[in-house]
C-alpha positions in Angstrom: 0.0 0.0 0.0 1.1 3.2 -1.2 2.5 5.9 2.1 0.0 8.7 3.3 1.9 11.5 2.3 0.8 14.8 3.8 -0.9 17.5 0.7 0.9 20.4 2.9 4.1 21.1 4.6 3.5 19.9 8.4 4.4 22.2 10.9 6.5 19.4 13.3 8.0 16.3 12.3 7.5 13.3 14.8 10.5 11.4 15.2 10.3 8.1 17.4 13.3 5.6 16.9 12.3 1.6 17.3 14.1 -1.7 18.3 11.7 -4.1 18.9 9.4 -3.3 21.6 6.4 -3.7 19.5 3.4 -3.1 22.1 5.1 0.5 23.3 5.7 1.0 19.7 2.2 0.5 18.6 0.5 2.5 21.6 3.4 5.5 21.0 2.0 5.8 17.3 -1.6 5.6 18.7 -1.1 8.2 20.8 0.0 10.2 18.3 -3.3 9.3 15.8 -5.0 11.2 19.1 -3.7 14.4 19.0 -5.6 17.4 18.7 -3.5 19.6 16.1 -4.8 19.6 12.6 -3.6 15.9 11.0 -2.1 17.9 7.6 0.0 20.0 9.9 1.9 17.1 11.5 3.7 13.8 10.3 5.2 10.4 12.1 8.4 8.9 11.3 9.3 5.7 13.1 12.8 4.8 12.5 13.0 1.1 12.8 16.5 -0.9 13.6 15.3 -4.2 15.0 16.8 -6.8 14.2 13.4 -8.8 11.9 10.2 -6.9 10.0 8.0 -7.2 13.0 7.5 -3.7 13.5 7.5 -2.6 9.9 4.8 -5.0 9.1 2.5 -3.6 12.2 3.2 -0.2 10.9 2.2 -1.0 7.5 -1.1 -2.1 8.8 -1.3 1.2 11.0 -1.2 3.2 8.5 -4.3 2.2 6.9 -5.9 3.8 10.1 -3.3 7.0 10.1 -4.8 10.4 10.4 -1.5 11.6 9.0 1.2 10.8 7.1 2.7 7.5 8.6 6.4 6.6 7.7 8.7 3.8 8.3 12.5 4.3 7.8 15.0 1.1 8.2 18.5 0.4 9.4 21.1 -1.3 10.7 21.1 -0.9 14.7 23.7 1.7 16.0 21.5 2.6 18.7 18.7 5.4 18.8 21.1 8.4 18.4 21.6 8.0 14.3 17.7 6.6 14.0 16.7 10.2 15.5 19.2 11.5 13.0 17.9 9.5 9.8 14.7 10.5 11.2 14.6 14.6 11.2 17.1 14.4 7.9 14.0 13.0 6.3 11.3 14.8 8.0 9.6 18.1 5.8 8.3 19.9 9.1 11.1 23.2 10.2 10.5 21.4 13.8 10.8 18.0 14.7 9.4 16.3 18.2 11.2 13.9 19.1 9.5 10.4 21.3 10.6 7.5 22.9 8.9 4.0 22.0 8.0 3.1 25.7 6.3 6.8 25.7 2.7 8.0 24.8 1.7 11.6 24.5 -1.2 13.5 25.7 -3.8 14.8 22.9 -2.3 18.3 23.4 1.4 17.7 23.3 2.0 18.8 19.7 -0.1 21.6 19.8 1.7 22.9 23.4 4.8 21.8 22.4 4.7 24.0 19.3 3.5 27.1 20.9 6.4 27.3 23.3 8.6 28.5 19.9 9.6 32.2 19.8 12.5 33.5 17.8 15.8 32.1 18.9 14.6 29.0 20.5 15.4 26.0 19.1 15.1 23.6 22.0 11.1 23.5 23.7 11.7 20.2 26.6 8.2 18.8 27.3 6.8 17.5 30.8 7.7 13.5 31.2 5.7 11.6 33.7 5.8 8.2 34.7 2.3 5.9 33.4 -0.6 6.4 35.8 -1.7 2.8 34.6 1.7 1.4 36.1 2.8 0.3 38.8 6.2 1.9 40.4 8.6 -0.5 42.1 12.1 -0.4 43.8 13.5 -2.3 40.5 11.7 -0.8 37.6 12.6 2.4 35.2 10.6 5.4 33.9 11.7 8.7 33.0 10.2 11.9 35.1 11.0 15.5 34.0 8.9 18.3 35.9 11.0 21.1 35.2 14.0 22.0 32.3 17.1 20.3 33.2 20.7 20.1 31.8 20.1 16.2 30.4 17.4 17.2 27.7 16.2 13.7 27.4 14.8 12.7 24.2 11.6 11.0 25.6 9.7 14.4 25.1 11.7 16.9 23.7 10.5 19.8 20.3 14.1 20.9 18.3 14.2 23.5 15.1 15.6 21.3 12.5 17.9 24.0 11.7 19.7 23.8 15.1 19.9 19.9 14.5 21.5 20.7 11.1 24.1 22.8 12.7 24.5 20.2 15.7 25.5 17.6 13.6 22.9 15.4 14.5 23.2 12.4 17.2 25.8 10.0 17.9 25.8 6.5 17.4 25.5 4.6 21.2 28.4 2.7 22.7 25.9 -0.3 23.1 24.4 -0.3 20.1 22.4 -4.0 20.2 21.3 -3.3 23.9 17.7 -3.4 25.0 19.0 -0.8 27.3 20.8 1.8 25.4 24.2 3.5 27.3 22.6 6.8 26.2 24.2 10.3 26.6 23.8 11.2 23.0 20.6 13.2 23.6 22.5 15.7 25.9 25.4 16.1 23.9 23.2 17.1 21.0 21.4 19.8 23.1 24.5 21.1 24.7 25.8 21.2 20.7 22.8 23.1 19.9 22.9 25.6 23.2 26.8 26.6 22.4 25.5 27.4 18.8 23.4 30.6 20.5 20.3 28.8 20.6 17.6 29.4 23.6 15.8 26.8 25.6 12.3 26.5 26.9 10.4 24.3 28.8 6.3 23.7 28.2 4.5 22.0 31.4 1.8 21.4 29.0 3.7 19.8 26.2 3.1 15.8 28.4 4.3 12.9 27.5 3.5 9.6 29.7 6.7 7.3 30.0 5.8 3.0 30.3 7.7 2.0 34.2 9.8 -0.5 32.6 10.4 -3.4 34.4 14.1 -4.1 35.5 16.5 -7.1 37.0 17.5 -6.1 40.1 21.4 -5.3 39.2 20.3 -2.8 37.0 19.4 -0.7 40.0 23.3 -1.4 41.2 24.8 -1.2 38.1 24.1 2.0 36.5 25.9 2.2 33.1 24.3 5.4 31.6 26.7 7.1 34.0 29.8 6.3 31.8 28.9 9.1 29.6 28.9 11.8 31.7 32.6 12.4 32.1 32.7 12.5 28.5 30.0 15.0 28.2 32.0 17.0 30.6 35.0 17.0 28.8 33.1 18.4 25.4 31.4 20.5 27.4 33.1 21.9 30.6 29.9 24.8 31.2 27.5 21.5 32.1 30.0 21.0 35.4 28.1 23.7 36.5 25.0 21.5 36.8 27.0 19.2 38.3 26.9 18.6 42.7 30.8 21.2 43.1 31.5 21.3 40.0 32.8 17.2 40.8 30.3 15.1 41.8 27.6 14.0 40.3 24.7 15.0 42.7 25.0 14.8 46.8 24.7 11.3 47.5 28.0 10.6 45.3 30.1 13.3 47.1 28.9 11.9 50.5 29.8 8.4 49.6 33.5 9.9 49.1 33.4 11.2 52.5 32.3 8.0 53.9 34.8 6.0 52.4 37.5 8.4 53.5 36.2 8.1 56.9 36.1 3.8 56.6 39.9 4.1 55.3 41.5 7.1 57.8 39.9 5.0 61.2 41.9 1.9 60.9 45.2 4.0 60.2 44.5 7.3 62.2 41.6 7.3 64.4 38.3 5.7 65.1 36.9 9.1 65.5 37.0 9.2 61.6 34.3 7.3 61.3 32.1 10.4 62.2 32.5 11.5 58.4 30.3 8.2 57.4 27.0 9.7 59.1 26.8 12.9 56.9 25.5 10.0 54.2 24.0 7.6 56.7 21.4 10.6 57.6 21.2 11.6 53.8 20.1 8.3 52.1 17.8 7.8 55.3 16.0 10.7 55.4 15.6 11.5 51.5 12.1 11.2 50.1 11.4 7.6 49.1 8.3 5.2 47.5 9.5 2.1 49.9 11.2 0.9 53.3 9.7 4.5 55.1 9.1 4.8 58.8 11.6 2.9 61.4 12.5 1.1 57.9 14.1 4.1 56.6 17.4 2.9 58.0 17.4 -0.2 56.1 18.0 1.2 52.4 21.9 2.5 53.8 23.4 -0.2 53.3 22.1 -1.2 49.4 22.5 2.4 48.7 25.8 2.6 49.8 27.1 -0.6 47.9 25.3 0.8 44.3 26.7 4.0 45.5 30.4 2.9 45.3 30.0 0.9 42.6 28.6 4.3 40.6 32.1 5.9 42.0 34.1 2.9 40.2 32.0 4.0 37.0 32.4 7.2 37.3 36.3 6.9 38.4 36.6 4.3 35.4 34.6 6.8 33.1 37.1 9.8 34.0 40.4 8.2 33.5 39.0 7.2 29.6 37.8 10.3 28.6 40.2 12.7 31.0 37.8 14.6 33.1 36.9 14.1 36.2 33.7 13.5 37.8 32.7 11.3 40.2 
């Protein structure tokens, strides 16, 4: 069957990149056939790099149903970094939105996204929240963005495609065939973009609902994503003012590194070291949590602590390969 191409220029392009997944993918694109901006001003271009046909052959049968125009790009997996970029080089709108797989958007989020542009912006982040119709637990994953911040995920995020052009585009991941992508690529881009002279916005009303992704419980420990920000730190040294002292990574990281001075200086100098350990003792028992609350509070030290070190080897690991430091 012949592709629904749109009889005007669309105002925004909708990018989503794909491998596998196909139930998020299906209700991502069904959101989309919801949304409440004209359907010849807007267009959907899934960029597909599984490994089989599954997905284009449900997108094929999607588009019969399409209140726009519906396309499906393929290629090989590299991760979602050059799918987003095959996506807005092919896309006709001047602004592209740009949405995860495991995401839906709200009817409105095309329309709000949209009206946050002015002159000179050429990055509008949307709100993320996690799926009301899911359930949150200690070991799953979902993306939750409530205000602008320095990571500019790509779950729900409006660019100019001009500012893309002179960005370069995305990078390619450094797990490429992982159901889990290491990520990263999404801030760089932005940060490219911002250095060009490009403003930022945010749009509360731009929403997007993110699936809570089930996930093995080592994933909680083992947090590799973190690899990438000692490189983006070393491209772009202005984002270590985002950053917990310029150093750490947030609080909890540069309390763990007091800690563990504290653990090593008792044996060798003086038990009364071990008084620098309690700074992060009262920290990770008395910030806001979903579980273990109450007397339990306590009890989430000492699992905290261990996936706290092991994001200090990554981080220390990170910093050595790509010469900045950030832990």
């Amino acid at each position: 069957m012949p592709e629904l191409t749109p009889s005007i220029t669309p105002r925004v392009s909708v990018v989503i990149p794909a491998y596998g997944r196909q139930d998020w993918l299906r209700k991502a694109v069904e959101s989309l056939f919801t949304q409440d901006l004209p359907a010849g001003e807007y267009e959907i271009i899934v960029v597909d790099s599984s490994l089989d046909e599954t997905n284009g052959v449900m997108l094929a049968a999607m588009r019969r149903n399409a209140p726009c125009s519906l396309r499906c790009l393929r290629k090989k997996p590299e991760g979602p970094g050059p799918s987003r970029t095959m996506g807005f080089r092919n896309a006709l709108a001047p602004i592209i939105a740009f949405i995860d797989s495991d995401c839906e958007a709200s009817a409105s989020w095309l329309r709000n996204g949209l009206a946050a542009f002015e002159d000179g912006i050429g990055v509008v982040q949307g709100c993320t929240l996690p799926d009301p119709k899911g359930r949150i637990s200690t070991f799953s994953h979902f993306v939750m963005i409530e205000k602008e911040d320095a990571f500019y995920q790509t779950a729900n995020i409006f660019y100019r495609k001009e500012a893309l052009e002179q960005a370069g585009g995305f990078a390619a991941d450094l797990t490429p065939l992982s159901n889990h992508p290491t990520g990263g690529e999404d801030t760089e881009t932005a940060w490219a973009v911002i250095r060009l002279g490009w403003k930022t916005r945010f749009s509360a009303d731009a929403l997007v609902y993110h699936a809570i992704v089930p996930a093995r419980w080592w994933q909680w420990f083992v947090i590799k994503n973190f690899v990438c920000i000692p490189r983006l730190t070393r491209r772009f040294p202005e984002f270590r003012r985002y950053l917990y002292r310029h150093y750490f990574f947030d609080k909890g990281q540069a309390l763990v590194v007091l800690a563990l001075c504290g653990l090593a200086a008792a044996p060798l100098w003086s038990p009364l070291a071990l008084v620098l350990v309690l700074p992060y003792a009262v920290f990770r028992a008395s910030e806001p949590t979903r579980s273990l609350g109450g007397i339990l509070r306590p009890v989430r030290i000492a699992p905290y602590f261990v996936r706290d070190c092991i994001s200090l080897c990554i981080f220390a690991a990170a910093s050595l390969r790509y010469g900045s430091l950030v832990l």
